[in-house]
C-alpha positions as CSV (number, residue, x, y, z in Angstrom):
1,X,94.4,119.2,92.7
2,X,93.0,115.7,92.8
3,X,94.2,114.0,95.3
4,X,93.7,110.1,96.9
5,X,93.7,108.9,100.6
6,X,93.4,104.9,101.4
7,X,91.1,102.2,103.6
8,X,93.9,99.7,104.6
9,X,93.7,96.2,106.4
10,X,96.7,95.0,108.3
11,X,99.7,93.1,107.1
12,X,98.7,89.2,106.4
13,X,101.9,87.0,106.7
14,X,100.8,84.2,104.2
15,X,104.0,81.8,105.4
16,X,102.4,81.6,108.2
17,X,99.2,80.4,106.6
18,X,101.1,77.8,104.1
19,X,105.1,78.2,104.6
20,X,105.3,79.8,101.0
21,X,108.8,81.6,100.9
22,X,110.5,83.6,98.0
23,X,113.7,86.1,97.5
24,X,111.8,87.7,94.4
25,X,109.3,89.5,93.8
26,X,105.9,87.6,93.1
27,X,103.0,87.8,90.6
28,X,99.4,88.6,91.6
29,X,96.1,87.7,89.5
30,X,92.6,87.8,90.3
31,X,90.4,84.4,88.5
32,X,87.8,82.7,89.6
33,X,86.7,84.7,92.5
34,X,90.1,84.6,94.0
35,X,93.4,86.0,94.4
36,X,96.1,84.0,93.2
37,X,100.0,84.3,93.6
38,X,102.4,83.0,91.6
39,X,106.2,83.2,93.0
40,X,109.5,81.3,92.3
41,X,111.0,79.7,95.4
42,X,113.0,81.2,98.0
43,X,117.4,81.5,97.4
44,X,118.7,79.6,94.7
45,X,115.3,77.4,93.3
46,X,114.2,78.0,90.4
47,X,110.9,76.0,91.1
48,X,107.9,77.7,90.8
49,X,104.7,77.4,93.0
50,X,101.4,79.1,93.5
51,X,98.7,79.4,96.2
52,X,95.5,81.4,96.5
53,X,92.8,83.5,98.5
54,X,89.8,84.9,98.9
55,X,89.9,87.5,101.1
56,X,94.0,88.6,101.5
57,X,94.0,86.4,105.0
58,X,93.2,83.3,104.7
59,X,94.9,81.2,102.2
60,X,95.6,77.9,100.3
61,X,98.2,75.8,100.5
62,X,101.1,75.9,98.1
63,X,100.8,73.7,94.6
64,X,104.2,73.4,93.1
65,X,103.5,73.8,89.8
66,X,107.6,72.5,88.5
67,X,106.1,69.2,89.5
68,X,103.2,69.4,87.3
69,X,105.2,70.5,84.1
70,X,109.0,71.1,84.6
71,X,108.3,74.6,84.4
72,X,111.2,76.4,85.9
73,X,112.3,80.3,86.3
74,X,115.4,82.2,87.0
75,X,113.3,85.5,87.4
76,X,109.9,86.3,88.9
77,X,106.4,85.2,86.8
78,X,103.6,86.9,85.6
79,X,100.2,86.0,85.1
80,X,96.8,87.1,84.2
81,X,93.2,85.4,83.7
82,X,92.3,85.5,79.8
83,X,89.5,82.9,78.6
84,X,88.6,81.1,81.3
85,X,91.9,79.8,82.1
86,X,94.9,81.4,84.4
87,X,98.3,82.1,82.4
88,X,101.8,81.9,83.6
89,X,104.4,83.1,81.7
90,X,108.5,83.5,82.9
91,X,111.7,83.5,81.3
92,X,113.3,79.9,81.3
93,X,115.8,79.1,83.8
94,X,119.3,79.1,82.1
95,X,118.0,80.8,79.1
96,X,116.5,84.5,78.2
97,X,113.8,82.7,76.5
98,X,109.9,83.2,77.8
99,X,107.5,80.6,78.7
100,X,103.8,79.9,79.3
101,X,101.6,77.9,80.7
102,X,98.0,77.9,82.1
103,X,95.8,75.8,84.1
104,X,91.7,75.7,83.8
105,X,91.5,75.7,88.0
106,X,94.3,77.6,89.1
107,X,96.2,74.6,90.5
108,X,97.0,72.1,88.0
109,X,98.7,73.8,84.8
110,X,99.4,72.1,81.2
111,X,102.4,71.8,79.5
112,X,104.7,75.0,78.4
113,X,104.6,77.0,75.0
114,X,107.8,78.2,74.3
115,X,107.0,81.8,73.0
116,X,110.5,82.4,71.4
117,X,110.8,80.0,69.1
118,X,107.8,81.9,67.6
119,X,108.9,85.2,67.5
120,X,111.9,85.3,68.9
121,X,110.7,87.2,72.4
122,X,113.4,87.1,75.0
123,X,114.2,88.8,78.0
124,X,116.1,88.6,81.4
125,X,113.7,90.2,83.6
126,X,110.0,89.4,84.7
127,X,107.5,89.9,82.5
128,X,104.1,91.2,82.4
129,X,100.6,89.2,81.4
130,X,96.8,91.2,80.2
131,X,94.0,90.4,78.8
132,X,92.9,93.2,76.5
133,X,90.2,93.2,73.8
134,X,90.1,89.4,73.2
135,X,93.9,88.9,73.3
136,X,96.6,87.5,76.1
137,X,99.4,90.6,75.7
138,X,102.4,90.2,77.2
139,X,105.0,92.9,77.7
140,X,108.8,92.7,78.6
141,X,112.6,94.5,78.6
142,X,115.1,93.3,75.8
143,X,117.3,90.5,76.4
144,X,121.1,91.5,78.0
145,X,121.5,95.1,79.0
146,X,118.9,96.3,76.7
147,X,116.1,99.2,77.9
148,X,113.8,98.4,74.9
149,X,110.4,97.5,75.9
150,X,108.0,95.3,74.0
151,X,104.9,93.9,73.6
152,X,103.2,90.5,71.7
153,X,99.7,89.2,72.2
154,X,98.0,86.2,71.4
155,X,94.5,85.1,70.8
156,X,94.2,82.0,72.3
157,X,97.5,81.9,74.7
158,X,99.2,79.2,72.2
159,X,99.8,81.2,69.2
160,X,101.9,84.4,69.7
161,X,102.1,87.2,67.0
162,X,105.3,89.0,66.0
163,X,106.9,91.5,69.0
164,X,105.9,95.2,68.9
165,X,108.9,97.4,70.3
166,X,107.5,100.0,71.9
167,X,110.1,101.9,72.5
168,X,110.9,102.4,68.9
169,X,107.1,104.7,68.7
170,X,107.9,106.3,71.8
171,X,111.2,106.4,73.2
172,X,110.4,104.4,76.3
173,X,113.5,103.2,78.3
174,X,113.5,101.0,81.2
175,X,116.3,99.9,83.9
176,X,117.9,96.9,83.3
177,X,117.3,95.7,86.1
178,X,113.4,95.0,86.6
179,X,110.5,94.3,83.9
180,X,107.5,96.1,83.4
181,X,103.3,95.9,84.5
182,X,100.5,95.5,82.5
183,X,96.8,96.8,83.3
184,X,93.6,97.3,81.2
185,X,91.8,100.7,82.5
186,X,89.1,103.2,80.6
187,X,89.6,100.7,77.6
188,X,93.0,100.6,77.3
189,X,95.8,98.7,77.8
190,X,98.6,100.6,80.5
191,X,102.4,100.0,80.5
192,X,103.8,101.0,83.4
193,X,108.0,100.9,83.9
194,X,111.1,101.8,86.0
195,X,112.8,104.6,84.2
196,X,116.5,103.7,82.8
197,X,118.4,105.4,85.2
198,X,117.2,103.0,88.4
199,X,120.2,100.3,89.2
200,X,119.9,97.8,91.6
201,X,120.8,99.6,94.5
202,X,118.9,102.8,93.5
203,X,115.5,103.8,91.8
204,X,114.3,105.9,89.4
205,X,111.2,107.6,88.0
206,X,108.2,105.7,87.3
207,X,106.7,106.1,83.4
208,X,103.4,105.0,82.0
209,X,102.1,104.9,78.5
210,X,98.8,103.3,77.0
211,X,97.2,102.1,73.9
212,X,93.9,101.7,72.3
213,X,94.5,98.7,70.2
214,X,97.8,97.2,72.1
215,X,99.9,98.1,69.0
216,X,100.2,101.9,68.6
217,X,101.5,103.4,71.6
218,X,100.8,106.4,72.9
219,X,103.7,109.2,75.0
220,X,105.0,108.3,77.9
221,X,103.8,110.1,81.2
222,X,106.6,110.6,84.0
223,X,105.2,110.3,87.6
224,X,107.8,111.8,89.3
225,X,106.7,115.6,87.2
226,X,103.0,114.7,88.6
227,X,103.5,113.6,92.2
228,X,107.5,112.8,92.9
229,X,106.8,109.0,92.2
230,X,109.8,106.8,92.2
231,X,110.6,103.0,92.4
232,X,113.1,100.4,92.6
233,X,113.0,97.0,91.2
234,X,109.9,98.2,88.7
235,X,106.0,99.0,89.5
236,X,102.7,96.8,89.6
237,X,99.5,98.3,88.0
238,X,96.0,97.1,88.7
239,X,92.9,98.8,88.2
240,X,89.0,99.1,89.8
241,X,86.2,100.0,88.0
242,X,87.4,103.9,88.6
243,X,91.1,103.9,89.6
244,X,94.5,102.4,88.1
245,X,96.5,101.9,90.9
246,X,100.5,102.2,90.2
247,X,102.2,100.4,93.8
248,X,106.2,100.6,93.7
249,X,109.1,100.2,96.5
250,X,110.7,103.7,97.4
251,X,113.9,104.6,95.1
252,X,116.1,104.5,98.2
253,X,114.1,102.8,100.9
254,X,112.2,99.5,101.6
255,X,109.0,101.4,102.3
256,X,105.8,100.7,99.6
257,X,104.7,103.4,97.8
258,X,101.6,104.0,95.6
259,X,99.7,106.7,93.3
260,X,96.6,106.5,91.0
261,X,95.3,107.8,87.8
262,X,91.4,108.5,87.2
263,X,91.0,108.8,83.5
264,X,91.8,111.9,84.0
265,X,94.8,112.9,86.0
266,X,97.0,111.5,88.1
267,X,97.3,111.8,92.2
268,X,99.1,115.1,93.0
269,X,100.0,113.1,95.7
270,X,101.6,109.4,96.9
271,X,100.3,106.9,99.5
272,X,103.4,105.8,101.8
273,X,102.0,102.4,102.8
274,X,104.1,101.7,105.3
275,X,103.3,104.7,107.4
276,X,99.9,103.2,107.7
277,X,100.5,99.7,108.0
278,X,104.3,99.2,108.2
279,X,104.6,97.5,104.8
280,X,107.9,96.9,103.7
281,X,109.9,94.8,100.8
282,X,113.1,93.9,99.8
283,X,111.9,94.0,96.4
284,X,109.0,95.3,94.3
285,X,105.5,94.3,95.2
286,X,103.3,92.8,93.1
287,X,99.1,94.6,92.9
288,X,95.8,92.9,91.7
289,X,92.5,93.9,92.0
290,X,89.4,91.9,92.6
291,X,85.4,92.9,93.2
292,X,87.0,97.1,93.4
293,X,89.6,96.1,96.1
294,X,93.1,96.2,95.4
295,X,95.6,93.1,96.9
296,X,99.2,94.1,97.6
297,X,101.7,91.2,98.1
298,X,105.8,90.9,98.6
299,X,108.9,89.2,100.3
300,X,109.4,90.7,103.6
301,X,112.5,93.0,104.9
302,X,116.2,92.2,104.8
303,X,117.2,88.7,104.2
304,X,113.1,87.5,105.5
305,X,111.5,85.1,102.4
306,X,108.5,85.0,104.6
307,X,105.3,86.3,102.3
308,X,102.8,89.0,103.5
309,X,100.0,91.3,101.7
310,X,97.4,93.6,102.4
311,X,94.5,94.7,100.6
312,X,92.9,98.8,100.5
313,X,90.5,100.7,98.8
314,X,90.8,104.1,97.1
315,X,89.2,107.2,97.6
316,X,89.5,110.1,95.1
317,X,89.2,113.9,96.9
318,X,89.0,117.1,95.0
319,X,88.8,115.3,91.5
């Protein structure tokens, strides 16, 4: 049985650092040498700013990126690095349609494509940003109360091609309630979800499924039948040069939760983060990874905004 134990820093409370606040759950992506977070602002704004680090403790002030291009969100972001450039993309606020943007130095980001009016991608929920094989993909749950999951990628972040709807090839079904995660690993591009039964006071079993090409998906794998993985308010993936990391709240408790897959097989077990470092969210965090260390961010406990992460290493035993 393969197995995985954990090297973890300490909690980093990055309000502290810059007064950055949210009541969502944020978006984590490493470019440039650097960890940058991308999160809407805290109660009722629909604003969205970002901020960056280095080394998970010390980090930048805040750059409101609404005032740079109107760009506003009544969900949580996404982004990923594709091309030299860092991409945000985010349903609109009012609407169920999804935006982009993207910015050459992480702080200063160009006007918005709207992707639906090209192919009629919409959703309610965050979505989820890779770069795979030469193309930006971004994956995200139907519009409304739908548990369809889909896909659409672009080459050049602009210019989006028609939606793929993966659940159609495999019979994936997600909560309503929470987006997916996207994460390239072993040459492949990862989907990683909240099964349909979670709600938004309980979880449910955590899925995965992967593709070689970002268009023909492969079956879905359920977590819980390999290790008794569960989440609420979806999962994060991120992935080393040897482990893809899948980091989740607990079903029925604040407490963050993670298990990992080599190539091979999954964790027989889970890493309960905040027995180590007394991690805990009111929401799902969000995971990068950057030089084979993984970065953990997420809104505090209760009714806190206040912003915190923590980074760890993986060690595989027995595989």
């Amino acid at each position: 049985m393969a197995t995985i134990s954990v090297n973890t820093s300490n909690q980093t409370e990055i309000t502290l650092e810059n007064d950055a606040e949210s009541s969502s759950k944020v978006a984590l992506a490493a470019f440039n040498g650097r960890i940058y977070m991308a999160y809407r602002g805290w109660g009722s704004s629909k604003s969205l700013y970002i901020c960056s680090t280095a080394d998970g403790v010390s980090w930048s002030q805040q750059t409101d990126i609404t005032d740079d291009n109107g760009a506003k969100t009544q969900n949580s972001p996404a982004l990923a690095a594709f091309n030299g450039r860092l991409y945000m993309a985010y349903q609109g606020s009012g609407s169920d349609n999804i935006y982009i943007c993207s910015s050459a130095d992480g702080e200063n980001f160009g006007d918005q494509t709207k992707i639906s009016s090209q192919n009629d991608a919409k959703t309610d929920s965050q979505p989820a940003l890779a770069a795979f094989n030469g193309r930006l993909y971004l994956a995200y749950r139907g519009e409304s109360l739908s548990s369809n999951l889909y896909v659409c990628s672009s080459a050049n972040g602009t210019d989006w091609d028609a939606q793929v709807n993966v659940s159609d090839q495999n019979g994936a079904a997600t909560t309503t309630t929470a987006g997916p995660s996207l994460a390239v690993f072993n040459g492949k591009l990862f989907l990683g979800w909240e099964g349909a039964g979670g709600t938004a006071i309980n979880g449910s079993a955590i899925y995965v499924c992967s593709s070689a090409d970002g268009a023909e998906w492969g079956p879905q794998t359920n977590l819980k039948d390999a290790n008794g993985a569960e989440g609420y308010d979806g999962v994060s993936l991120a992935a080393t040069s040897d482990t893809l990391f899948v980091l989740y709240h607990g079903a029925h408790t604040a407490q963050l939760y993670g298990c990992a897959f080599n190539g091979t097989t999954w964790s027989t077990n889970q890493i309960n983060f905040s027995g180590i470092n007394e991690a805990g969210s009111q929401c799902g965090p969000a995971l990068a990874a950057l030089n084979n260390t993984f970065y953990a961010a997420y809104p505090g406990i209760g009714a806190s905004n206040d912003l915190w992460d923590f980074t760890f290493t993986v060690n595989w035993n027995n595989a």
